[in-house]
N, C-alpha and C positions, 0 to 999 in steps of 0.2 A: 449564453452565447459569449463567445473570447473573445477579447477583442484584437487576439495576435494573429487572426484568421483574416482580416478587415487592413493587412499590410502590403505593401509591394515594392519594389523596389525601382529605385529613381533617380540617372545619372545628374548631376549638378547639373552641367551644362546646358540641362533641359529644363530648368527652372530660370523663369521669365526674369530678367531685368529690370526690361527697359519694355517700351507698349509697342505695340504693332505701327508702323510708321503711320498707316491711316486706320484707323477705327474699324471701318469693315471689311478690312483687307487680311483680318486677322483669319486664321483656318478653320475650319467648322467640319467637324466628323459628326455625321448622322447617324445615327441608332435605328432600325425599325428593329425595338422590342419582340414585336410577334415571330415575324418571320428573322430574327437574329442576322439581320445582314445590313453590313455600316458601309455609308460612301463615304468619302476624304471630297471636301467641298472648299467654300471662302466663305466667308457671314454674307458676304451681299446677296449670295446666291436663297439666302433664309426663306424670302418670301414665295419660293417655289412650289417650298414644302408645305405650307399654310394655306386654307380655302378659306373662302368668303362665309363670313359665319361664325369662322373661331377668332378669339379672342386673346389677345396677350396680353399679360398680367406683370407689371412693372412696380418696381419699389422704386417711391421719388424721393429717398432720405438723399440728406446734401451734408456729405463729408465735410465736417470742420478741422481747421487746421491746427489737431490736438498735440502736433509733437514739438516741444520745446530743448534748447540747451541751452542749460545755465551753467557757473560757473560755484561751487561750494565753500565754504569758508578754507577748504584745506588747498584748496586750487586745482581741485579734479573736476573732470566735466561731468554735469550729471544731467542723463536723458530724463525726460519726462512726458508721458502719457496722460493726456486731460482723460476724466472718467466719466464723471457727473459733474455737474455745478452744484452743490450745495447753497451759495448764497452769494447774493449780487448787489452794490453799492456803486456808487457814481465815478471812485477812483479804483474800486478793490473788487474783486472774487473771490469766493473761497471754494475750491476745487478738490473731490476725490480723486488719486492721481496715482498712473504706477511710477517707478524711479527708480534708475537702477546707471551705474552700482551704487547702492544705498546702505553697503556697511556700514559705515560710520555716520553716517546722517544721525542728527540728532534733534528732539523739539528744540524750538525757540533758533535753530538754524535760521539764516539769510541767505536767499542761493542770488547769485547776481546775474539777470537772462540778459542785460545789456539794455543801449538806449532807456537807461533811467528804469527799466521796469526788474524789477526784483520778487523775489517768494520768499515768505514765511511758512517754517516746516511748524503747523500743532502741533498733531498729534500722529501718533503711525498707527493705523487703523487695523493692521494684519501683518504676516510677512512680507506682502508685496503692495497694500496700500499704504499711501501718506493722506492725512488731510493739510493742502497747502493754502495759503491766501497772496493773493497774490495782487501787484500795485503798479499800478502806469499813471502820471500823469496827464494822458489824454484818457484814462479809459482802459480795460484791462480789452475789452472788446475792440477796441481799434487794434491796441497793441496784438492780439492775435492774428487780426485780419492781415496785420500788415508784414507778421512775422513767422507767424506760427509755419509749418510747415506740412503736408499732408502726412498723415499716420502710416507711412509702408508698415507692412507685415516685419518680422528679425529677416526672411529669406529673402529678399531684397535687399541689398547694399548700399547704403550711402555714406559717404566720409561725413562724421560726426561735425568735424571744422568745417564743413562746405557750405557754401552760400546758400542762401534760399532757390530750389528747383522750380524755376518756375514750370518747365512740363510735364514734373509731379503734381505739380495743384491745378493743372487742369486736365491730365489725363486719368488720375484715382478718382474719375470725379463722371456720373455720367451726363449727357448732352440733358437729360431731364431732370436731373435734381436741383427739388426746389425746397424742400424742407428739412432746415438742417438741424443734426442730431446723432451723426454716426460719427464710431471714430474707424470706421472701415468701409471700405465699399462695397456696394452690392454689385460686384466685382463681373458681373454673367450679363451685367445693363451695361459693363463698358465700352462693346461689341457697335451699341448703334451709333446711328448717321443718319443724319436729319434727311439722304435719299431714301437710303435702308425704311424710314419711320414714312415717309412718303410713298415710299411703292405699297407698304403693307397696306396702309389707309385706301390707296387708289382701289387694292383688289378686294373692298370690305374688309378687312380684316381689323377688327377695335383693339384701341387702348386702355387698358382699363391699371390706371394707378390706385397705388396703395401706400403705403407709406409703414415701412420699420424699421426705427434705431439702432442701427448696426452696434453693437454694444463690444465690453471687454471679453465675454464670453466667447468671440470669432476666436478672439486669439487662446484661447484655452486647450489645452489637451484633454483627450478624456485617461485619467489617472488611474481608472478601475481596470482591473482585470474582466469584471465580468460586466459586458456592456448596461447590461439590465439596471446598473446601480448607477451610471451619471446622473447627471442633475444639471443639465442647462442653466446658462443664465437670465433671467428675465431678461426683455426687451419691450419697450414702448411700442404701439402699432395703434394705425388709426383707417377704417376705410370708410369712404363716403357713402354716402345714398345712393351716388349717381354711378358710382363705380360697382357697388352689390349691383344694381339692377342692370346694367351690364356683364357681368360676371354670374348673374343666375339665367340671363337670355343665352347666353355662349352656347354654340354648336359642336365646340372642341373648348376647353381650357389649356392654356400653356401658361405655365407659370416664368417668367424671368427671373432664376435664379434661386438657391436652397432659402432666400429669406422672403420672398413672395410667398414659396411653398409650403414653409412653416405656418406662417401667417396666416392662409387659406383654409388649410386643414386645422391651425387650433380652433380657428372661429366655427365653420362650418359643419350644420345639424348632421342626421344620421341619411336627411334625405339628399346628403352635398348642398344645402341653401345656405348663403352668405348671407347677413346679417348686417347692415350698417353700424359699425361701433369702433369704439378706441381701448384699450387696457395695455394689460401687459401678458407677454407668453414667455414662458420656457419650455414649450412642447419639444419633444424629443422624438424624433425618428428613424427609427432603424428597424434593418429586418423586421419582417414580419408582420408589421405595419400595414394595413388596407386603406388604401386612398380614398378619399369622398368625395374629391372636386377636380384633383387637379388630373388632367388625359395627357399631358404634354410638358416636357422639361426642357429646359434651353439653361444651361449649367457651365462653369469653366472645371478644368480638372483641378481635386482637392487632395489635401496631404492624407499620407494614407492614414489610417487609424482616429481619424477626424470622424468629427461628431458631423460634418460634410457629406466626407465620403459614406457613410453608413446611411443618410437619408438616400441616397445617389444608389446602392446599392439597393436601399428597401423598393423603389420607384421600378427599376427592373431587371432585379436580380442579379446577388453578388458574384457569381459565375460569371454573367453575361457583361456586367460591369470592368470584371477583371482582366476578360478579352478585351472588349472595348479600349481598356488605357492601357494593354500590351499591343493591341493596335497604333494606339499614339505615339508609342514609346519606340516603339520600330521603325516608324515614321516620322518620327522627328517630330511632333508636334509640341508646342511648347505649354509648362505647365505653370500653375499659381493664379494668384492674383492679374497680374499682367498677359498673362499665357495666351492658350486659343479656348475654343469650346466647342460644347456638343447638343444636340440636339436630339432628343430622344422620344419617340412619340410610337 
């Protein structure tokens, strides 16, 4: 399978910014898979499509505030991507990290992030990782809470010199995350609205969270030509007891988003039963693929030739997929991270 097939094409102007001014106010294009025929909707309108019975399936990872700018010994600004925490002390961190531009970076560098807090470059772990440690005297932990900034995707724009956003760090962020560990959002949850989350409950319809660590791998491209050969990157996941035995009673499954769906399906036996557990997945999805669990997608639109889009397309069909976002794209709907969404059942 090629992965030059899995492309499309996609005016700027239609790649999202800035968030929907209210949360469920964003645009919502339906899919019925079977019979191939899509309405143009609003999120609030969500719980229309949804019976008493079916279940929706939410990642509660809570975006941390992994993007920093410091300043390098030569006086160039250099970005930086928290990755993992490798190790933690009472004034210090030591953090895997991307950083870029990182030509000239060198070990035993000093990068200066301001307000007293500073990084130490070890070691450079690859082309694109550094292992850094990094120092606040309150606390490397406060110092990010207070400064760090929310991880936009590169297609989102923000001046490098600009203050802290604050309605980046509460709108990459959804109304239910409470376990933090992502450096991206599970971008398909940023849709609801505490009415939105109340009408569904009103009409039976359960919540059943989950939790996986949006990791560096969101942001990766897949590099092969022949799709069969990627290689995901692990991620963390963890589901409760209370949530399987919610999620194996469900009448419909809809998953929130391609990181629920991963999640579902790497756990889930041959007879679709979830399992209460925690590890790590790099499950990969695309064409071809036969579902086990999950009957229902609730998704934002993804860059093309993404390891995204290819689950999106296995789910129901890359033809039927490619109308679909030439539907949106005719119509103005907006794409990414921030964009609108779809709904596919």
């Amino acid at each position: 399978m090629e992965l030059k097939d899995f492309s499309y094409f996609l005016p700027d102007e239609l790649i999202a910014q800035h968030p929907c001014q209210r949360r469920d106010h964003s645009r919502l294009l339906f899919l019925d898979k079977k019979k191939e025929k899509m309405a143009d909707l609003s999120f609030f309108q969500l719980p229309d499509f949804l019976q008493s019975g079916d279940v929706l399936v939410i990642n509660d990872s809570r975006v941390i505030p992994a993007r920093l700018f410091g300043k390098k010994p030569t006086g160039g600004i250099l970005e930086i991507l928290l990755l993992t925490k490798r190790k933690s002390e009472k004034e210090s961190q030591t953090w895997e990290v991307l950083a870029r531009p990182a030509k000239r970076l060198r070990e035993n560098d000093v990068i200066a992030l301001g307000n007293n807090c500073e990084a130490k470059v070890l070691a450079r772990i690859s082309n694109k990782k550094w292992l850094l440690e990094f120092f606040a005297p309150d606390g490397f932990e406060a110092y990010l809470n207070q400064f760090g900034r929310a991880p936009l995707p590169p297609y989102i724009k923000r001046k490098k010199t600009a203050g802290q956003d604050v309605t980046d760090r509460e709108r990459y962020q959804t109304i239910y995350a409470k376990n933090p560990g992502s450096i991206a959002a599970p971008t398909a949850g940023l849709h609801f609205s505490a009415d939105v989350l109340q009408t569904l409950q009103a009409k039976g319809i359960q919540i059943a969270p989950i939790t996986l660590h949006v990791g560096y791998g969101t942001f990766l491209p897949i590099e092969v030509n022949e799709v069969e050969k990627h290689v995901m990157e692990a991620e963390y996941y963890e589901i409760s007891t209370k949530s399987s035995q919610v999620i194996n009673n469900a009448r419909r499954l809809i998953a929130v988003g391609t990181t629920s769906t991963r999640t579902l399906e790497s756990v889930a036996d041959n007879d679709g039963y979830v399992h209460a557990q925690s590890g790590f997945t790099n499950f990969f999805i695309y064409p071809g693929y036969k579902f086990k669990r999950v009957n229902g997608l609730l998704t934002n639109f993804h860059l093309p030739q993404s390891s995204l889009f290819l689950l999106v397309c296995a789910f129901a069909g890359t033809d039927l997929i490619k109308k679909a976002y030439l539907h949106a794209i005719e119509n103005r709907y907006l794409f990414y991270s921030y964009g609108d969404c779809m709904l596919i059942i």
